[in-house]
C-alpha positions in Angstrom: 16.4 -8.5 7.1 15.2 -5.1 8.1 13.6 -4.7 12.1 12.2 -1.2 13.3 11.2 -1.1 16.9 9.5 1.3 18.9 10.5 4.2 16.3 9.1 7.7 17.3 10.2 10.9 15.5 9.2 14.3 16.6 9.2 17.7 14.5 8.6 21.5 16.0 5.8 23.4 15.2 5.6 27.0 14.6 4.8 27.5 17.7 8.0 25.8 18.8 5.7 22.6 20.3 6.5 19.1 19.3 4.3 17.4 16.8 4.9 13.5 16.7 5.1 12.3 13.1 6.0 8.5 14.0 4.7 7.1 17.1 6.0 3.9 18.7 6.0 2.1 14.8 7.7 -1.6 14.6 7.9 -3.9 12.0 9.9 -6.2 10.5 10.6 -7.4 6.7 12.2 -10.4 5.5 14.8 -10.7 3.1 13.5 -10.6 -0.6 10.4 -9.2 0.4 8.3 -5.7 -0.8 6.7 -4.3 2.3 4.7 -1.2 2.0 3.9 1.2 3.8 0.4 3.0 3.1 -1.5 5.6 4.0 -3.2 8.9 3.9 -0.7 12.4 3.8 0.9 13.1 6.6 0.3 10.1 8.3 3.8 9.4 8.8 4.9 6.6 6.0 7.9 9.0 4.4 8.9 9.8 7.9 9.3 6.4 8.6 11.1 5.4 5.1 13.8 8.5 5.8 14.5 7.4 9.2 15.4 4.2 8.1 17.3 6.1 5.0 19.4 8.1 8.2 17.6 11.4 6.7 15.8 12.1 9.5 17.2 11.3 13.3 14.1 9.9 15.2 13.6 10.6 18.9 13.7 6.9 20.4 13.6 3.2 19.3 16.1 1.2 16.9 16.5 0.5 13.5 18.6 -2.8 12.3 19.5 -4.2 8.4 20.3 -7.5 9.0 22.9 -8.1 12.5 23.9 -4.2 11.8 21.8 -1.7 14.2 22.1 1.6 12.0 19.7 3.4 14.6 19.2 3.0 18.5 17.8 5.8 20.9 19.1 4.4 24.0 22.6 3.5 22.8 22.9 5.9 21.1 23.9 5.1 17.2 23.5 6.9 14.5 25.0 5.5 11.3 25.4 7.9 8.6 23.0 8.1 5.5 26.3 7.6 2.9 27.4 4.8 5.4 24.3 3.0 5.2 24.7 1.5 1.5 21.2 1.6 0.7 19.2 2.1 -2.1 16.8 5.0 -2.7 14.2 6.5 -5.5 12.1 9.6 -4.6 9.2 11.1 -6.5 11.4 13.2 -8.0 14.0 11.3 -10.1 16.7 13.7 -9.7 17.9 12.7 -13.3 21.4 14.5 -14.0 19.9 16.3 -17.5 23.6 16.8 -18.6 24.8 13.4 -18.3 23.7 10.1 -20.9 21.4 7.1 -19.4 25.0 5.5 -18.9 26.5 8.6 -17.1 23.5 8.6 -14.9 23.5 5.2 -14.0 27.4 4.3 -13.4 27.6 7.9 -11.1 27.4 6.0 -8.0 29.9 3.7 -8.8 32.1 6.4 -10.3 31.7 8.4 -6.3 33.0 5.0 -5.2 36.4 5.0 -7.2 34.6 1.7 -8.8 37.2 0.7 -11.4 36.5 1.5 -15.2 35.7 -1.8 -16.1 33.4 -3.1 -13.3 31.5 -0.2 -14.0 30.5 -0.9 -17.3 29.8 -4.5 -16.5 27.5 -3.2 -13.3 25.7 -0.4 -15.4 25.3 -2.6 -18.4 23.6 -5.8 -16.3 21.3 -3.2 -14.5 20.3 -1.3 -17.7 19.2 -4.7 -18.7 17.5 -5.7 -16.5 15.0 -2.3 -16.5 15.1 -2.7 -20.3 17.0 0.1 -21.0 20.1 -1.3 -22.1 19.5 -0.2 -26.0 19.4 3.6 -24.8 22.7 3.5 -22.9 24.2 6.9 -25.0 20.7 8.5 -24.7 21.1 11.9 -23.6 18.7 11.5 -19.8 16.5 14.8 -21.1 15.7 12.9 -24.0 13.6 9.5 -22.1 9.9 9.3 -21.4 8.5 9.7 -17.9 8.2 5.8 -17.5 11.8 5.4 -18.6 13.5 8.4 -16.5 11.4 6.0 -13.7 13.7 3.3 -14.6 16.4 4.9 -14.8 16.6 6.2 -11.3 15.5 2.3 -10.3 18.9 1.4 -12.1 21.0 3.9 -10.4 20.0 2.7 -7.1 20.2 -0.7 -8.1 23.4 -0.5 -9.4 25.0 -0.1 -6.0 23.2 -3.8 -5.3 21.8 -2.3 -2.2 20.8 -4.8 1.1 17.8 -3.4 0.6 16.3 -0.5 -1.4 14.0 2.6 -0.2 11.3 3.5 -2.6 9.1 6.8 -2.0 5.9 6.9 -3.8 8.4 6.7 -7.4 5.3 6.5 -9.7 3.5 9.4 -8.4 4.7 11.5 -11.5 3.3 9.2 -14.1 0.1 9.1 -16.1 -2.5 6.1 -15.2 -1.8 4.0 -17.9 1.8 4.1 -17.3 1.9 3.8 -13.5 -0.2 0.6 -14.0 2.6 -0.9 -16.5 5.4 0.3 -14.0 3.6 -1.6 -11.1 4.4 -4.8 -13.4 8.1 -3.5 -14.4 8.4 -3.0 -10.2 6.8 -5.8 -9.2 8.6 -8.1 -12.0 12.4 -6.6 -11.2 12.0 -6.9 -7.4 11.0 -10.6 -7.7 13.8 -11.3 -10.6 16.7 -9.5 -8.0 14.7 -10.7 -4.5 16.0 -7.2 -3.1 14.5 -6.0 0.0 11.7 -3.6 -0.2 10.6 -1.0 1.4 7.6 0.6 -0.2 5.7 3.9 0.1 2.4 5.1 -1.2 -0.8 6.3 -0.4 -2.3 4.7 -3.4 -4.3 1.6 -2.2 -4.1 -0.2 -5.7 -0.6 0.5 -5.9 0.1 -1.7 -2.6 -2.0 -4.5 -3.0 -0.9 -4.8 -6.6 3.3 -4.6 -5.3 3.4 -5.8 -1.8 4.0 -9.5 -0.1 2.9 -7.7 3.2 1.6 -4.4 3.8 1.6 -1.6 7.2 -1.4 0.8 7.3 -0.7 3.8 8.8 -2.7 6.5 10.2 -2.0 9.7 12.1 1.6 8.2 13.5 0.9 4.8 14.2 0.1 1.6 12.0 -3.1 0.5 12.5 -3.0 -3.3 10.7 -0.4 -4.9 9.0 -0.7 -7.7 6.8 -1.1 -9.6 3.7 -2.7 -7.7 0.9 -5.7 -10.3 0.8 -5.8 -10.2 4.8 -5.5 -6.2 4.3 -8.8 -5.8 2.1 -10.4 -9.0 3.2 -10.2 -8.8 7.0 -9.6 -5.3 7.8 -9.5 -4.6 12.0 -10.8 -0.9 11.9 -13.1 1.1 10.2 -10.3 3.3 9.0 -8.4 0.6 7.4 -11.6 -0.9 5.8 -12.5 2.7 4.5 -8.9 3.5 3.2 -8.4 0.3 1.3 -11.1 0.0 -1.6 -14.7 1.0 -1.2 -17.1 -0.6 1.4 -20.2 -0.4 3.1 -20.0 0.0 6.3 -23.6 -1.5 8.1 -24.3 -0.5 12.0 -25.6 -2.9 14.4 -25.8 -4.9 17.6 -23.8 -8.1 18.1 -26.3 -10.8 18.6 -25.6 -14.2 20.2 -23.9 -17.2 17.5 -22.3 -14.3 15.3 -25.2 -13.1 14.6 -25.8 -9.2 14.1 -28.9 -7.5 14.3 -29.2 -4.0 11.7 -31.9 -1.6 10.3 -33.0 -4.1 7.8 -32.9 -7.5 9.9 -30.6 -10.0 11.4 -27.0 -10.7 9.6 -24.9 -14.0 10.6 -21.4 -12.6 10.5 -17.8 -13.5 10.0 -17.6 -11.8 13.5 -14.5 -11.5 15.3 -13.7 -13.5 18.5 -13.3 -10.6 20.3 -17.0 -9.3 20.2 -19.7 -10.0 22.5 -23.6 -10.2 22.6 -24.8 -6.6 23.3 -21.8 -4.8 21.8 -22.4 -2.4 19.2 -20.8 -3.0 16.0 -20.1 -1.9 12.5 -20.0 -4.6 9.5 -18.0 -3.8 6.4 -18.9 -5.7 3.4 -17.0 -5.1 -0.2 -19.5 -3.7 -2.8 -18.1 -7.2 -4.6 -19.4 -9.2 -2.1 -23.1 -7.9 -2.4 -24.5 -10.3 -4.4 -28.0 -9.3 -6.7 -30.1 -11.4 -8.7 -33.5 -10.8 -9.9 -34.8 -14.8 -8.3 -34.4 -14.8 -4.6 -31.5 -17.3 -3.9 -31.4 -20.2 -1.2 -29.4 -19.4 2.1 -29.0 -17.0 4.3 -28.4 -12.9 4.3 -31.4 -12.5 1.6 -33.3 -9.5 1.4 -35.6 -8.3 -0.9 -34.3 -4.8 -2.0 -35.2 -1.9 -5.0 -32.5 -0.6 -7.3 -32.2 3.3 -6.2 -29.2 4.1 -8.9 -27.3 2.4 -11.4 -24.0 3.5 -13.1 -22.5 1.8 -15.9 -18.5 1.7 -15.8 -17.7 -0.6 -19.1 -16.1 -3.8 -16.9 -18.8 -3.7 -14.2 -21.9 -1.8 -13.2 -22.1 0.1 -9.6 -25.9 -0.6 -8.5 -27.3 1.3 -4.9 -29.8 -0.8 -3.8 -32.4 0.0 -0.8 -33.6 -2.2 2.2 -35.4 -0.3 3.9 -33.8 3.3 4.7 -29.9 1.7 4.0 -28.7 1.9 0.7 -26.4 -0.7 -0.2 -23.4 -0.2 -3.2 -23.2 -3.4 -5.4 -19.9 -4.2 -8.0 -21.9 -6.6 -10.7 -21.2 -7.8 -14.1 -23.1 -6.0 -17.3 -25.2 -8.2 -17.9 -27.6 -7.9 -14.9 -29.7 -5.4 -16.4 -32.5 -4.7 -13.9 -34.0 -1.0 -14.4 -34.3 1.5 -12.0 -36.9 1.3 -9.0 -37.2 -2.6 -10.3 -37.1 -5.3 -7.5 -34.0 -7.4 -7.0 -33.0 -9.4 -4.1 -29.4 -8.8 -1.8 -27.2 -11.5 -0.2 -24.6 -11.0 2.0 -22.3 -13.6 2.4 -21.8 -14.3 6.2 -18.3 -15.1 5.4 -17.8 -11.6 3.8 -19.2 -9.0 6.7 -16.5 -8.3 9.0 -17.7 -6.8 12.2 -15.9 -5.1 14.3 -16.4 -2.6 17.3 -18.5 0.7 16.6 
């Protein structure tokens, strides 16, 4: 549905010197699909997302919706934003504060010349669908954060875009209402199957919304993926690191998969491309640390001491230390053992990704 390939977009400095923003990025998303596209500020994500909106003109590569190229360096097309016919919501909603919810929503349409009547069918189906249907003469000053969200989803919907251009829309809300939004989000884009494109540098936030998922750092994506594959079987340290917490474990790749660290020998889910005698780092989800007070059967067990314990309601964070490393563990409440009190670590072999130092 949507292929990018090869994009690179350059701003100026103040010093006149150009600073890449999007270096050589290519992906491609399927029709009816949410693909997002996370990372850190400045990393180059909303770059991206307003090339592919025509609000930005990148330096090289090529941009196509479907069999339409709206974008290509080296034949040179450039397809107007306006002429584009997509769909876009921006962290500021841009909600016209003198119109109704109705007014705001059938404005698109009314640009168009829509006729009278096929408006009101359009804006009434869409209002629906974000719930909102039952505030249609609402003055737009008068909504909630969470529905002024919806609202701006509607007016881009309303359009029934090819695909629709989303850039970090629930930044603005409060916790608790982000987290019901990512369901609203998640639940409309399935319902409609409209194409997705997705920014955000909240890590929750993608793996909660996405079918697939581009990190990006400093210009460039580093993995894309799956958001399983994404937190499960990150390729960098930086992508392992950005999405969730981890502990990251140096050591030396050992023959059979095996690694050798500060507190002993780990077998590892090691990747085919290391070798004995490479140094390595393992990353290994505080989830996947596994305590209990009895040592286990199996392999990866250590005997450790409880350094620090927080209690969080849902689950307890324990730091545990072998040796000189201090290991974060994710368990349930009711492992209770008190500070500087002996408990015993496994690591399951399956759940410490190595990869290169």
């Amino acid at each position: 549905m949507l292929k990018v390939e090869g994009l690179c977009t350059e701003y100026p400095n103040e010093r006149g010197e150009a600073v890449r923003a999007a270096q050589d990025v290519s992906f491609e998303v399927p029709e009816g699909q949410l693909f997002t596209l996370l990372g850190p500020s400045g990393c180059g994500k909303t770059t991206t997302l307003r090339s592919i909106a025509g609000l930005e003109r990148p330096r090289s590569g090529e941009i196509a919706v479907g069999d339409r190229v709206v974008y290509s360096g080296s034949r040179g097309i450039f397809v107007a934003p306006n002429r584009r016919g997509f769909g876009m919501v921006f962290q500021s909603y841009a909600i016209w504060p003198h119109m109704s919810v109705f007014q705001n929503a059938a404005f698109p349409l009314e640009v168009r010349r829509t006729p009278r009547k096929e408006i009101r069918d359009k804006v009434m189906r869409v209002l629906a669908a974000v719930q909102l249907e039952s505030l249609a003469e609402r003055e737009a000053t008068r909504l909630s954060g969470g529905q002024q969200q919806r609202l701006a989803l509607a007016r881009a919907l309303v359009m029934e875009p090819e695909l629709l251009l989303l850039d970090e829309p629930l930044s603005n809300l409060d916790a608790k209402l982000r987290e019901r939004m990512r369901f609203e989000l998640k639940r409309l884009q399935r319902e409609l199957k409209i194409t997705t494109v997705y920014v955000t540098h909240d890590q929750s936030e993608a793996l909660a919304l996405s079918h697939s998922i581009a990190v990006m750092n400093e210009g460039r994506i580093e993995q894309t993926g799956s958001p399983r594959d994404i937190y499960e079987k990150p390729r960098s340290r930086f992508v392992a690191d950005f999405v969730g917490a981890t502990n990251f474990i140096e050591g030396e790749m050992l023959a059979g998969g095996r690694a050798r660290a500060a507190f002993g020998e780990i077998d590892t889910g090691a990747a085919v491309e290391l070798h004995e005698g490479d140094r390595v780092l393992l990353s290994v989800r505080p989830e996947d640390v596994e305590l209990s007070e009895t040592r286990p059967d199996g392999r990866n067990v250590w005997e450790g001491r409880v350094d620090q314990k927080v209690f969080l309601g849902e689950f307890v964070d324990f730091q545990v230390k072998l040796g000189e490393r201090i290991l974060l563990s994710r368990q349930h409440p009711s492992l209770r053992t008190p500070i500087g009190g002996t408990i015993y670590v496994r690591l399951h072999p399956g759940k410490c990704v190595a990869f290169k130092a």
